[in-house]
N, C-alpha and C positions, 0 to 999 in steps of 0.2 A: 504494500500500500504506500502510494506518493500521498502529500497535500499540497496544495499550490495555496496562498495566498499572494491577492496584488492588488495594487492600487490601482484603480482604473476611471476614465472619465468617459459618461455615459452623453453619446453625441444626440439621441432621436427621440429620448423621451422630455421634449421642451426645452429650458436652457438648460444648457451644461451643467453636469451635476456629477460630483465626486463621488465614489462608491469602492467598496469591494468587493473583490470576486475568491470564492475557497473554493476550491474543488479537491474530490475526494477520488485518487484514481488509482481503480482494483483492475484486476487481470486483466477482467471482461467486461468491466462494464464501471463507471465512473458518474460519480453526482457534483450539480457545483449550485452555488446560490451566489448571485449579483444582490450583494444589502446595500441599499442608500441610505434607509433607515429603518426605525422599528416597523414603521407603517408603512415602508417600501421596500419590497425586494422580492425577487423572481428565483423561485428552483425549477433545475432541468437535470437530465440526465441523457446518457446512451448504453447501451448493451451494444457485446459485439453481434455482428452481423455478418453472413457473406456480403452482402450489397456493400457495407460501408468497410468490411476488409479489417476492421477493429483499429484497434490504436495501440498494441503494447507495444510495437516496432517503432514508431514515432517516436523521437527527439522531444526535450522535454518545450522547446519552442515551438514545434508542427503539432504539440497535442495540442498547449493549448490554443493555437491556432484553431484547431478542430474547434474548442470550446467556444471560443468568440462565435464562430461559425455555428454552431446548432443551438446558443442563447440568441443568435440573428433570426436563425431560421423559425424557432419554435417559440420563442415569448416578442420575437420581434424588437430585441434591445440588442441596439449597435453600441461598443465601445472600445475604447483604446487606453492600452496598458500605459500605464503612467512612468513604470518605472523600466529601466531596464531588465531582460532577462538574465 
């Protein structure tokens, strides 16, 4: 088991708005939540798949790469890592 935490700045949901992102990532399948606040924030996940080919093999910058990508796809919240990897 990895954990990611990171500072990230959320572009689409109105103005600019500071947040974190944690993700919890297992073999197969990985969770992460985007918190702005108590009374804001989005959890998602993926399981591995044929289609999506999974992610153990991924670098720890292309996962979460993946992760921006299916909090975009699935809660619809774009945003950008604040801090270096």
């Amino acid at each position: 088991m990895q954990e990611y935490e990171r500072h990230i700045i959320i572009t689409n949901q109105g103005p600019i708005a500071s947040a974190r992102l944690k993700v919890i990532r297992l073999p197969t399948s990985w969770y992460g939540v985007v918190w702005e606040s108590a009374g804001r924030y989005a959890s998602f996940s993926q399981d591995r798949t044929d289609l999506n080919g999974g992610f153990a093999h991924l670098s720890d910058r292309d996962f979460l790469d993946r992760v921006q990508l299916v909090a975009s796809f699935t809660q619809g919240i774009d945003f950008d890592f604040e801090e270096a990897l």
